[in-house]
C-alpha positions as CSV (number, residue, x, y, z in Angstrom):
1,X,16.5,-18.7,25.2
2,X,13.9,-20.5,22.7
3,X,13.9,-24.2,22.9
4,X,13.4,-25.5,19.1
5,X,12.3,-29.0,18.5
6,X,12.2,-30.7,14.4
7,X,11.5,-34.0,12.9
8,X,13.0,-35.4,9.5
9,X,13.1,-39.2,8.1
10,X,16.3,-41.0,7.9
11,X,16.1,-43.2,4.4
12,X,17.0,-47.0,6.1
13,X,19.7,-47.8,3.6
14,X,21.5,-44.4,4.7
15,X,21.2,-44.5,8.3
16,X,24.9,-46.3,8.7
17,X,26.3,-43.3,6.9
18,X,24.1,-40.8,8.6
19,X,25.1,-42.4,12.3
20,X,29.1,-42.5,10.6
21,X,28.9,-38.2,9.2
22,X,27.7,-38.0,13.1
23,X,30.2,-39.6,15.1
24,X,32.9,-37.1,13.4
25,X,31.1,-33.8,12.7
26,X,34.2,-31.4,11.4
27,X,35.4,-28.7,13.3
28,X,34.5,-25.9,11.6
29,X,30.2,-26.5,11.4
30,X,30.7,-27.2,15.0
31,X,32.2,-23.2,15.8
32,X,29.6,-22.3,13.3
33,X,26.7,-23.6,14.9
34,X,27.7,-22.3,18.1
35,X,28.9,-19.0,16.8
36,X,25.1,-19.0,14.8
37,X,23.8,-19.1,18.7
38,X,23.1,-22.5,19.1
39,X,23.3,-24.4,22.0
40,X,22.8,-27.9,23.2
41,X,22.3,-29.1,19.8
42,X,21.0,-32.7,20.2
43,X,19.8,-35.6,17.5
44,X,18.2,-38.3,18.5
45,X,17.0,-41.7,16.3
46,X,13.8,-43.4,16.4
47,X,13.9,-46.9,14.8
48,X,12.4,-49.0,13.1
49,X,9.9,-45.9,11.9
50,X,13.9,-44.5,11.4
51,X,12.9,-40.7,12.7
52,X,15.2,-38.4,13.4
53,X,14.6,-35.4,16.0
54,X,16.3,-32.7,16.4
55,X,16.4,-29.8,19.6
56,X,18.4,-27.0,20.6
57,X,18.7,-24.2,22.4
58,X,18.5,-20.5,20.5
59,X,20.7,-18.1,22.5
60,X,20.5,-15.4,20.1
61,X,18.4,-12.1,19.4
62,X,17.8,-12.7,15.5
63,X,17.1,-16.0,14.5
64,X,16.6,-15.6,11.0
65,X,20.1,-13.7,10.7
66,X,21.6,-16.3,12.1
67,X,20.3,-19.1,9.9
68,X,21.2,-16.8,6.9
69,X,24.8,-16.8,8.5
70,X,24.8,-20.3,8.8
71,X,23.4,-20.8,5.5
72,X,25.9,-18.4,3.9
73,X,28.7,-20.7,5.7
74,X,30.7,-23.1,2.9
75,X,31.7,-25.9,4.9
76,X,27.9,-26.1,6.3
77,X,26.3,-26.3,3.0
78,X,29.4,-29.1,2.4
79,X,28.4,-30.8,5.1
80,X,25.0,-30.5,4.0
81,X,25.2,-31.8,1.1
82,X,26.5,-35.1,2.4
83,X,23.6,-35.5,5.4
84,X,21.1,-34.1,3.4
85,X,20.6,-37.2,0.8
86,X,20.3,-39.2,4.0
87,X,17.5,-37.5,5.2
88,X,14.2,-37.9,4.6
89,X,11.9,-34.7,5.2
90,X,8.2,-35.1,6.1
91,X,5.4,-34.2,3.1
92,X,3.4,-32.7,6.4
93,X,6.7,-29.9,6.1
94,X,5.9,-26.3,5.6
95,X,7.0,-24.8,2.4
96,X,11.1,-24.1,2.7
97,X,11.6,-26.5,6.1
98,X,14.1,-29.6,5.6
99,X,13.3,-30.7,8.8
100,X,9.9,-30.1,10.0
101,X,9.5,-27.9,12.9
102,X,7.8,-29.3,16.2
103,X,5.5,-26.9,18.7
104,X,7.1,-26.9,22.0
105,X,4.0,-27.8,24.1
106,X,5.4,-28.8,27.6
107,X,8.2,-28.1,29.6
108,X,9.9,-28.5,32.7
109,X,13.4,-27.6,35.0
């Protein structure tokens, strides 16, 4: 199991509807992100810098298959393109990130 941490901007006048998409996330990117071997998918807000970070849990052998799956998925890249004007990314990004990956640098059980 990886744990995966990211970190995007929320733009302020969007954050309503980003908090309303996320209180009724449909059905079918749910079994997707879970059949895509995600686990424990959890967003968390930071206001008033309006932050949003991400973490989960990869189960899976092949990360990069499975984002290509996810990615191929049409009512993903739907839902996308409704949370995705509501977000937004960090310049510090690397080239091709949305959300900006985080090192993992401590832990604990």
């Amino acid at each position: 199991m990886e744990r995966m941490g990211m970190v995007i901007g929320v733009k302020p006048e969007k954050l309503a509807e980003y908090k309303r998409l996320h209180a009724a996330v449909w059905p079918e990117v749910l079994d997707m992100i879970r059949a895509c071997n995600i686990t424990n998918y959890t967003i968390f807000l930071r206001e008033p810098e309006n932050l949003l970070f991400g973490y989960w849990e990869y189960v899976g052998t092949d990360f990069e298959a499975d984002m290509a799956r996810m990615n191929e998925h049409e009512p993903t890249r739907r839902w996308w393109q409704l949370t995705d004007p509501c977000q937004e990314p960090l310049a510090s990004r690397a080239a091709g990130e949305q959300w900006a990956a985080m090192e993992n640098v401590f832990h604990t059980d």
